[in-house]
Every structure is written in C-alpha cells, then in structure tokens.
C-alpha positions as MATLAB code, in Angstrom:
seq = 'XXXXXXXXXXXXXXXXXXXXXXXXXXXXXXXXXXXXXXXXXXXXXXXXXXXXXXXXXXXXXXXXXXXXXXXXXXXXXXXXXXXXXXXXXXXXXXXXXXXXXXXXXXXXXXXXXXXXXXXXXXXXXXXXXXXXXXXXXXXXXXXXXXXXXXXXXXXXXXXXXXXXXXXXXXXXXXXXXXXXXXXXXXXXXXXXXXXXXXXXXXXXXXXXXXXXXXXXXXXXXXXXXXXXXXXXXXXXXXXXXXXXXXXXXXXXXXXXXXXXXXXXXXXXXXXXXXXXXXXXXXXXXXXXXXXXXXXXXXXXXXXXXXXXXXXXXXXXXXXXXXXXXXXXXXXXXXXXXXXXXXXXXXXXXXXXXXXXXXXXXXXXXXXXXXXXXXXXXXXXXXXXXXXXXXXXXXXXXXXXXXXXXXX';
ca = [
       0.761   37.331   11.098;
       4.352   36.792   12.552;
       5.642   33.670   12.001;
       6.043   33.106   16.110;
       2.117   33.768   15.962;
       1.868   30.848   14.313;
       3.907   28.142   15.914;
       1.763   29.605   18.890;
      -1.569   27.769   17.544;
       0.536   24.950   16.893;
       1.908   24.675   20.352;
      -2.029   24.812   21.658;
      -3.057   22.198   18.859;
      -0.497   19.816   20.619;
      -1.267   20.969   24.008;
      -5.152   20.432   23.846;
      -4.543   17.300   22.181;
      -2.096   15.667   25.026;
      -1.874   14.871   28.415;
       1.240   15.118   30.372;
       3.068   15.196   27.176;
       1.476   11.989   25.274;
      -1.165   11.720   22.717;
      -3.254    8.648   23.244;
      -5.351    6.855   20.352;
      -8.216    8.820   21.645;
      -6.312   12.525   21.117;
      -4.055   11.462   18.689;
      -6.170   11.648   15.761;
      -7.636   15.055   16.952;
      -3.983   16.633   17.398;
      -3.349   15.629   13.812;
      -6.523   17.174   12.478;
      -5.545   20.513   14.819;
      -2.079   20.377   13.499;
      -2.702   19.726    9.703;
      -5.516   22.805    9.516;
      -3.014   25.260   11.538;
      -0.430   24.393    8.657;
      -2.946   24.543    6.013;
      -3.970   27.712    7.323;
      -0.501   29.135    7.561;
       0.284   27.605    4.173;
      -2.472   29.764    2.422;
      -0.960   33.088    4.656;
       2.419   32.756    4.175;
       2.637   32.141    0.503;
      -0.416   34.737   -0.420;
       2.632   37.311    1.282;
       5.078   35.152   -0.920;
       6.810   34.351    2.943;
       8.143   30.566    1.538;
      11.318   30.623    3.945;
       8.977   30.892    6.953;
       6.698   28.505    5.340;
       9.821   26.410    5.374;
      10.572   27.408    8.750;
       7.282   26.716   10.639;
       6.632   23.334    8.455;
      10.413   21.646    9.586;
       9.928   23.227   13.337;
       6.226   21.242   13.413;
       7.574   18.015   11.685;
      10.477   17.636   14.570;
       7.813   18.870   17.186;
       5.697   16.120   15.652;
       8.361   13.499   15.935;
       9.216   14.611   19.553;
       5.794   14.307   20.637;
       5.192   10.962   22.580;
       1.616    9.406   20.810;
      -0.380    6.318   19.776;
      -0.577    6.905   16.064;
      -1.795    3.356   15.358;
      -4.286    4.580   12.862;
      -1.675    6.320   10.913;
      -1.452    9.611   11.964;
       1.730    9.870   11.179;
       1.644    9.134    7.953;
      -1.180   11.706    6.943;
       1.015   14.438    8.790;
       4.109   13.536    6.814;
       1.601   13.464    3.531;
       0.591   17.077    4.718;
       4.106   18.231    5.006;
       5.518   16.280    2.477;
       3.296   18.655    0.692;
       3.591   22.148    1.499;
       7.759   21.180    0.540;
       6.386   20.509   -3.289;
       4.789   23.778   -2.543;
       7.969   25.687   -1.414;
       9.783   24.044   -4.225;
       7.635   24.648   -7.050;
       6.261   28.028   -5.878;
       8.993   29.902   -3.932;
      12.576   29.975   -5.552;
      12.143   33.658   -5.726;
      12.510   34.128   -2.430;
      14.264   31.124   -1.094;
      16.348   29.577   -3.256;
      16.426   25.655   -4.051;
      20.184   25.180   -2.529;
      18.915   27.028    0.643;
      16.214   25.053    0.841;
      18.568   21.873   -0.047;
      20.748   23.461    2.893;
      17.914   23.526    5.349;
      16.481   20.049    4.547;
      19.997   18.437    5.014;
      20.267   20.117    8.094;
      17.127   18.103    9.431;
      19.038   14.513    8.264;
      20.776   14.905   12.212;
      18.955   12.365   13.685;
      16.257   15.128   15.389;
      13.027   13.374   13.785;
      13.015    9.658   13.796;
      13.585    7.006   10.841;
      10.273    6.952    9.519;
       9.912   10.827    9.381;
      13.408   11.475    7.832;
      13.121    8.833    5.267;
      10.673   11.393    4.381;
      13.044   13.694    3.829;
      15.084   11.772    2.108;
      12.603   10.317   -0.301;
      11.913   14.468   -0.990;
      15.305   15.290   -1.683;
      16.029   12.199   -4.083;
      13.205   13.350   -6.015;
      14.101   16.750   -6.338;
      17.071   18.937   -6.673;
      18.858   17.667   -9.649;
      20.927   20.163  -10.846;
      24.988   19.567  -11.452;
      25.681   21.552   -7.883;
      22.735   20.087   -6.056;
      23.720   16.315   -7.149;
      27.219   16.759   -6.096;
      25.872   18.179   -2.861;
      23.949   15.640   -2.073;
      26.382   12.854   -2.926;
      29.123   14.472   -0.855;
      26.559   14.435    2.209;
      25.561   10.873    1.182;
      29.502    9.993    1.153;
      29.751   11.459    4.451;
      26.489    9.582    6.574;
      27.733    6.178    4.849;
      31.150    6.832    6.431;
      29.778    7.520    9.828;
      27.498    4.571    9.780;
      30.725    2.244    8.463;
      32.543    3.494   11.408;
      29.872    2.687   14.205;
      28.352   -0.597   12.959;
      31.126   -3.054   14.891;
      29.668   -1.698   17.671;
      26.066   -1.510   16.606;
      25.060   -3.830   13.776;
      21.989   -2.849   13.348;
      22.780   -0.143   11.701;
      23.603   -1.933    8.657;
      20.302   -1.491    7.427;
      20.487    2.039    7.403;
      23.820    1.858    5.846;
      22.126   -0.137    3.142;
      19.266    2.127    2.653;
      21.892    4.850    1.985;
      23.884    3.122   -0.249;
      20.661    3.055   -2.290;
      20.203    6.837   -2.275;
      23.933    7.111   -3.048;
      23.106    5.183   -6.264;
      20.182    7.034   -7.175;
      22.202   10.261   -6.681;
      25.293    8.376   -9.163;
      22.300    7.679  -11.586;
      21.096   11.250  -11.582;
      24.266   12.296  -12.193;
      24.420   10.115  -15.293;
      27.875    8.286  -13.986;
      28.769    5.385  -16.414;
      26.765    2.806  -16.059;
      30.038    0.512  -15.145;
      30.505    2.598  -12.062;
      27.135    1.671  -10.624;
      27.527   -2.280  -11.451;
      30.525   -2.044   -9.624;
      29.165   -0.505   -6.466;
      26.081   -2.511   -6.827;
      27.436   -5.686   -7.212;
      29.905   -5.410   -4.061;
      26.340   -6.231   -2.323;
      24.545   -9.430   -3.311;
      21.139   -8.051   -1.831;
      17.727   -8.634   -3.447;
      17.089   -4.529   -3.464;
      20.512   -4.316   -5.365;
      19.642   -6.276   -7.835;
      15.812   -4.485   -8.300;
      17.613   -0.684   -8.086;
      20.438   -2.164  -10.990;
      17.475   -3.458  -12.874;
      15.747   -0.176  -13.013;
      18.894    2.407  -13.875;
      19.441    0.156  -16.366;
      15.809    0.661  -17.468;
      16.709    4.433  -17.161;
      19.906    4.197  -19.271;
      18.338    2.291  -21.950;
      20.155   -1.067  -21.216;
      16.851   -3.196  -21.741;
      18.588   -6.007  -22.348;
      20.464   -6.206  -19.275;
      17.258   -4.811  -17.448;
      15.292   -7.681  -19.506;
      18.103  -10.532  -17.257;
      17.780   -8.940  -14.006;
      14.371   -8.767  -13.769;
      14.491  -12.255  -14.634;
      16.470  -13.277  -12.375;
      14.609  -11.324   -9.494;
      11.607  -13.711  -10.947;
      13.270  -16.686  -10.662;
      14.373  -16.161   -7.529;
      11.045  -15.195   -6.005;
       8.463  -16.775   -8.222;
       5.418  -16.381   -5.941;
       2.868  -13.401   -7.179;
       3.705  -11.004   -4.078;
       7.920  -10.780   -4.731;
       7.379  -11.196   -8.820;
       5.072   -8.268   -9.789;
       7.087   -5.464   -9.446;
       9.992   -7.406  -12.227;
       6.873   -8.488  -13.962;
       5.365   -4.972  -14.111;
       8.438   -3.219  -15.051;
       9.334   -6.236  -17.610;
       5.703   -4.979  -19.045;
       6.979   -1.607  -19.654;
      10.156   -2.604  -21.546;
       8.406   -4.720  -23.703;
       5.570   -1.968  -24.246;
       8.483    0.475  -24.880;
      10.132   -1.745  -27.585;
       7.411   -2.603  -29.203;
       7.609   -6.645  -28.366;
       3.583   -7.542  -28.612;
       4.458  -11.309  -28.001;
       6.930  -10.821  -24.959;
       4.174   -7.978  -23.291;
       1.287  -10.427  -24.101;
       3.051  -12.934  -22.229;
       3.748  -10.802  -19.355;
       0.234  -10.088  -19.021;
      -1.006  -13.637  -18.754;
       0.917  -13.928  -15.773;
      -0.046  -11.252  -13.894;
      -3.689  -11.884  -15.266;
      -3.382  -15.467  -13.469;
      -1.534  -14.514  -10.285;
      -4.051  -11.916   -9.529;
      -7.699  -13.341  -10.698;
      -9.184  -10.994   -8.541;
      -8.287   -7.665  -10.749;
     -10.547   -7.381  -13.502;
      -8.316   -4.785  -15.211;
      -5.739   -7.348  -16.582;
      -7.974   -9.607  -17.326;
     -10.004   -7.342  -19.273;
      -7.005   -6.095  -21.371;
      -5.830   -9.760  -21.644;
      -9.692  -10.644  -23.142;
      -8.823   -7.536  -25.494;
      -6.106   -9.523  -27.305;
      -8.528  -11.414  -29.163;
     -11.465  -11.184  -31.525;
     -15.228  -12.705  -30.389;
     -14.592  -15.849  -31.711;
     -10.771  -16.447  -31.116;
     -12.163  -15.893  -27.605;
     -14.832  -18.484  -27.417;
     -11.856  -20.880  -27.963;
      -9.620  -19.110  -25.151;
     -12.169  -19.076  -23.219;
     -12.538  -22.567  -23.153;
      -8.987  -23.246  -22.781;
      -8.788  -20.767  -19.380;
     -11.721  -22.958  -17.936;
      -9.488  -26.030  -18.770;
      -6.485  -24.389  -17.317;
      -8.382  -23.593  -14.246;
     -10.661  -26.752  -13.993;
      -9.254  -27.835  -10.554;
      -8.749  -23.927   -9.141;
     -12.358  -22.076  -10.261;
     -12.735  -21.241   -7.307;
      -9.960  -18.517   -7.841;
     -11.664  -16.589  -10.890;
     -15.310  -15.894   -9.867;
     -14.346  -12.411  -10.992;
     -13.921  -13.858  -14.797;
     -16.530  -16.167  -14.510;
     -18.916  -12.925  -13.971;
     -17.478  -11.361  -16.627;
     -18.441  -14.189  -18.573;
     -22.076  -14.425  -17.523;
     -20.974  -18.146  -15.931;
     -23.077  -17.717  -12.511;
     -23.450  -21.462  -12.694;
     -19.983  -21.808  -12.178;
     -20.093  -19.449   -9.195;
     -22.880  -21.227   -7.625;
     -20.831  -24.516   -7.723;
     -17.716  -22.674   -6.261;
     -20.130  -20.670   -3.511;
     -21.043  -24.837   -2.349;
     -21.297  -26.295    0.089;
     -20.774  -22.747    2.799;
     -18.978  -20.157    1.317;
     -20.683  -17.271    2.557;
     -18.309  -15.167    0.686;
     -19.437  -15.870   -2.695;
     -22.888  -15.099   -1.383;
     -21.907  -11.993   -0.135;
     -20.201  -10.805   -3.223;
     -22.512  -12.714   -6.089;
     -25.483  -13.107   -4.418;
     -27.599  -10.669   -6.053;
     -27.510  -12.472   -8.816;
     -27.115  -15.894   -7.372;
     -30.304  -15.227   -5.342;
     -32.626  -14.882   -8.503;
     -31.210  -17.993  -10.183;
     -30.291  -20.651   -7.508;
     -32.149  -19.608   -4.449;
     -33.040  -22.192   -2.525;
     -28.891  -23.899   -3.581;
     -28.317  -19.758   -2.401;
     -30.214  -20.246    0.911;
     -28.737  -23.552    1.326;
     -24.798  -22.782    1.463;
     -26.102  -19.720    4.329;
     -27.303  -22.349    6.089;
     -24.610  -24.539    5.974;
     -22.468  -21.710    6.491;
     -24.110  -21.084    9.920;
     -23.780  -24.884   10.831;
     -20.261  -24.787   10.320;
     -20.430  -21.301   12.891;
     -21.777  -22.825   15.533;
     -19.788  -26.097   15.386;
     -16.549  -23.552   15.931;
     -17.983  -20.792   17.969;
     -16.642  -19.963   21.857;
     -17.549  -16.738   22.207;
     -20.086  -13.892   21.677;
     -18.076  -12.189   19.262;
     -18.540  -16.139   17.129;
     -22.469  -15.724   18.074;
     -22.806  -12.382   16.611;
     -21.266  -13.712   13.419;
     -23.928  -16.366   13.568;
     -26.489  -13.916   13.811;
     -25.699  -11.981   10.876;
     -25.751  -15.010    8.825;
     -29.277  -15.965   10.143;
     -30.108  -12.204    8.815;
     -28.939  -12.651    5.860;
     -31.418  -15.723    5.191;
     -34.392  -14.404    6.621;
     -34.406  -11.328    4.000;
     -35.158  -13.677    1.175;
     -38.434  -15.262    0.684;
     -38.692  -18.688    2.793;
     -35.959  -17.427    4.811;
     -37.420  -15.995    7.858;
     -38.758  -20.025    8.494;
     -35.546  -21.342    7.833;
     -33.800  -18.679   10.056;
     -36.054  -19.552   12.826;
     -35.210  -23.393   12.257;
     -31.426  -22.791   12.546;
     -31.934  -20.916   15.818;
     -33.958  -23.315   17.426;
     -31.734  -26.358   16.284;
     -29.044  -24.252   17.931;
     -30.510  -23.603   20.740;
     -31.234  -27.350   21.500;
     -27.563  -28.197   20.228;
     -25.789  -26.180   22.641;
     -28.701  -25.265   25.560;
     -25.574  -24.004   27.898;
     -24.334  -21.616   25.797;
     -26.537  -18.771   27.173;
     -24.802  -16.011   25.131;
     -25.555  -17.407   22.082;
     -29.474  -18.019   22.815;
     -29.094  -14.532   24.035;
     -27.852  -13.771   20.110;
     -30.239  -15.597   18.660;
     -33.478  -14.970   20.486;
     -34.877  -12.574   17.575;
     -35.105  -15.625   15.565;
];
C-alpha cells in the first residue's frame, strides 16, 4: 500500500470522529481508538516491507495532525496517542537503521521541535531524543540545536516571561546532553549552580549519581530532604539515596532509608514487608512492639501492618465510631469477629450521612450504606430502622424517602 493510501484512512478516522473540525468527549475517545489501529495497522505493513522512513513519515504527519485537531481529550487521549507513537519511534530506532539511518531520523525529529505540535506533544519528542541518539556526532548535534532554542528563548523572554519555563526545561536537556557527553563534572556545577532552582539541584544530584560522585550525590539529596521534608517532595532523594547506599554496600545507611519511606507511606505493604525482613522472629516480636509504641497516637495510619500482623482488634478500634472505610477494606474479616461493633460503625456511619446530606447524590450514598448492613445477618432489621428514623427525621426531604423506600 502507498504510503498516501494510508494517511487516507487516517484522514477518515479523524473525519468520522469530528464535527466541524472538533472532537468532543463523546468522539474523542473513538478518534483515538480509529487513529491508534490505522497506525498499528500501517506499523505491521510498512516494516514487514522494511518501509521505516515512511513509517517515520506517516507517524510525525499523524502526531502534528493530532495536535492540530481541536478535541476534549479529558480522559487522556492524548496521552495514549503519544504512548502509541512514542512507540512505533523505539520501533524505527531499534528496527530500521538499515534503511533510515539514526542521524536522518535525528534530522527529521528535530525538524518537528518548530513549534507545529504543542508543548505537551513535543516534550515528547524531546524526552525521545534525550533518551536516544548518543553517539559523539549525535550529542554534539543535539547540543548545538539545544544551544540554539535556549538563545531564541533568552532573546524573547523581556517581552514574554513566560517563557522562562521553557527556557528552564531546556537548560535541563542541555545538561543531560553535557552529561552524555561525559563533560567534566565542574562544567555542569557551574551551569547548574548559575540557577538556584529545586530541579537543579535534583538533575546535579543524579549526574553526580551517574559519575560516581556519591558523596556529593549523598549532600544534595540531603539537602533536597531538608528542604522539603514532607513524604510527597522527599521520596524521590529518599529513593535514589536508597540506591547509593544499596550500591555501596552501606546496610545501616539503606536500612535507615527504608524506615522512612516504610513510615511515610503505611499504606504500601512492599516496604514494610522488606523492612519486617531485617529481622529474625523474635528480634521482631520486640520491633514490633516498639512500631505499636511509635504509632500509639496515629494507628489509624497502619491498618495495612496491623493485618499483616493478624491485629484485627486494632483495626476494629481504628474502624470506630463510623469509618466506613475500614469496613469496606477489612470487613471480611471484621464481620466474623466483631459483628455487631462491625454493624454498629455502618450505622453510625449512615447517621453521620444524613446529618450532612443536601442532595440526591448524598441520599444515594446513604443508600448504599443501608445495603451494606442489610447483607449481614440482623442487618436487614437494622437497615429498615435507619430508614424509618430517617424518614421521620427529615419528612420534607422527599428525595431521600424516595432513596430509601426499599428499606
């Protein structure tokens, strides 16, 4: 099949898919279904023929028809057409150098950094071409393009300063391309440190991870941790600090390491788990005992270790006096040992409802709680109770005897 042949069926994917030129949320996921299969489809043609330059071709001229496209991709469409692109480059890369070369296809992809898709979608390429293409001519290429697109952006940002966050985005790629290129390490501080942003500090930390400068790697991660102590801005420093430590062999400084991220995120059993690992079955009756200590005035934040460690008593303390939540998540077990405490938080869960509720989308909530009591033995009576104390609570609130009147 001709390569025109094909952007044909991708024309008709986006014109069945649009109206006057615009892809609502209704049509937008169907044009991105239509548009990945056509590529797929073309994909599997074009490099069975071992056709990778048209592959090329037909994949950049539907990622800027893609980006031209008006549409309400609020569900992420987007994103899983850049993911479908994104791949058919590895493919290209990996599979075609035979008969397109990886400057030409360097060449091409530059090309596309003109401002014809927008941010999000050439990030993408970006984010491609810092990941690949690393030999000595390809680097330099790259940096003297870099160079270039930093210069530009210098030049307009008195007049726009916005653009200053794209200027610092590509002062990060610059970096990464210095890195690649194995520059001394002094010539990266030095361009780094002109800056005094956060993201400086984090790329620094990591090339110096690269270059085997843990020690220096081991301060600026610190420092990022200082800085931002809370558990959302620390875990990548502590993750990467992880790493180093694992590298080097430092049990104590890794073991450390893990108790914090073990704490700050309770709810992942997997570092807890290799945390519990550290120690024999009785060194860990003693932990153990310790970590409820540590946590007496917070247990509500580790039902996920107390499970682990059989403590459902705990759980049912934390689940009282209404958190549904617990129920929802522990109640199979909860259920068979405390059922009537069990039944007790749902109902107290649905008091606290309809104290709060305004609206039928409130009453519906109510409802499912009710449900979920009258499943368990002794429940359907209770269920019933709640809906007729309701009902005489709050006789002008027709919606919700509407809600309730299976009960």
């Amino acid at each position: 099949m001709k390569l025109q042949d094909y952007k044909k069926f991708i024309t008709a994917d986006f014109v069945n898919n649009t109206r006057r030129g615009f892809a609502d949320w209704r049509d937008c996921g169907g044009l991105c279904t239509d548009v990945i299969e056509s590529l797929e489809i073309a994909k599997e043609g074009l490099c069975a023929e071992n056709r990778y330059a048209d592959l090329l071709d037909l994949c950049n001229w539907t990622y800027v028809k893609w980006s031209n496209t008006d549409k309400d991709d609020s569900s992420g469409e987007t994103q899983e057409f850049c993911a479908c692109v994104y791949d058919i480059w590895e493919t290209v890369y990996t599979e075609g150098e035979q008969s397109l070369s990886h400057k030409q296809m360097l060449d091409v992809l530059l090309e596309h950094l003109d401002g014809r898709v927008f941010d999000y979608m050439e990030d993408e390429i970006y984010d491609f071409i810092l990941k690949h293409f690393k030999s000595e001519d390809e680097l330099v290429k790259k940096k003297q393009f870099l160079l270039k697109v930093m210069d530009d952006l210098r030049r307009q940002i008195p007049g726009k300063e916005i653009l200053q966050y794209s200027l610092h985005e590509k002062e990060d790629y610059y970096v990464r391309v210095l890195a690649d290129q194995k520059r001394p390490i002094q010539e990266i501080r030095e361009f780094l440190q002109s800056g005094d942003r956060y993201t400086n500090k984090e790329l620094l930390a990591q090339i110096e991870t690269e270059y085997g400068n843990y020690d220096e790697a081991i301060r600026l991660y610190r420092e990022q941790i200082d800085s931002r102590p809370d558990s959302y801005r620390s875990d990548g420093p502590r993750k990467a600090l992880m790493e180093i430590y694992r590298i080097q062999g430092d049990t104590a400084a890794y073991n450390v390491e893990l108790y914090n991220m073990m704490t700050a995120h309770a709810g992942d059993e997997k570092y807890y788990m290799e945390y519990k690992a550290l120690f024999t079955a009785e060194e860990w009756k003693v932990r153990w005992e310790e970590l409820l200590d540590e946590f007496a005035d917070k247990l509500t934040m580790i039902n996920l270790w107390l499970r682990s460690e059989d403590r459902y008593d705990l759980i049912m303390d934390n689940a009282e006096p209404d958190n549904e939540y617990v129920i929802d998540v522990y109640g199979e077990k909860l259920f068979d040992l405390y059922p009537d405490r069990c039944l007790k938080v749902l109902a107290n869960a649905a008091d606290s409802q309809a104290r709060i509720s305004k609206n039928r989308r409130d009453y519906k909530r109510i409802a499912r709680t009710l449900k979920k009591i009258a499943i368990h033995p002794g429940g359907r009576v209770l269920a019933a109770e709640l809906a007729a104390k309701y009902r005489a609570q709050y006789p002008r609130r027709t919606a919700m005897i509407d809600e309730l009147k299976r009960f």
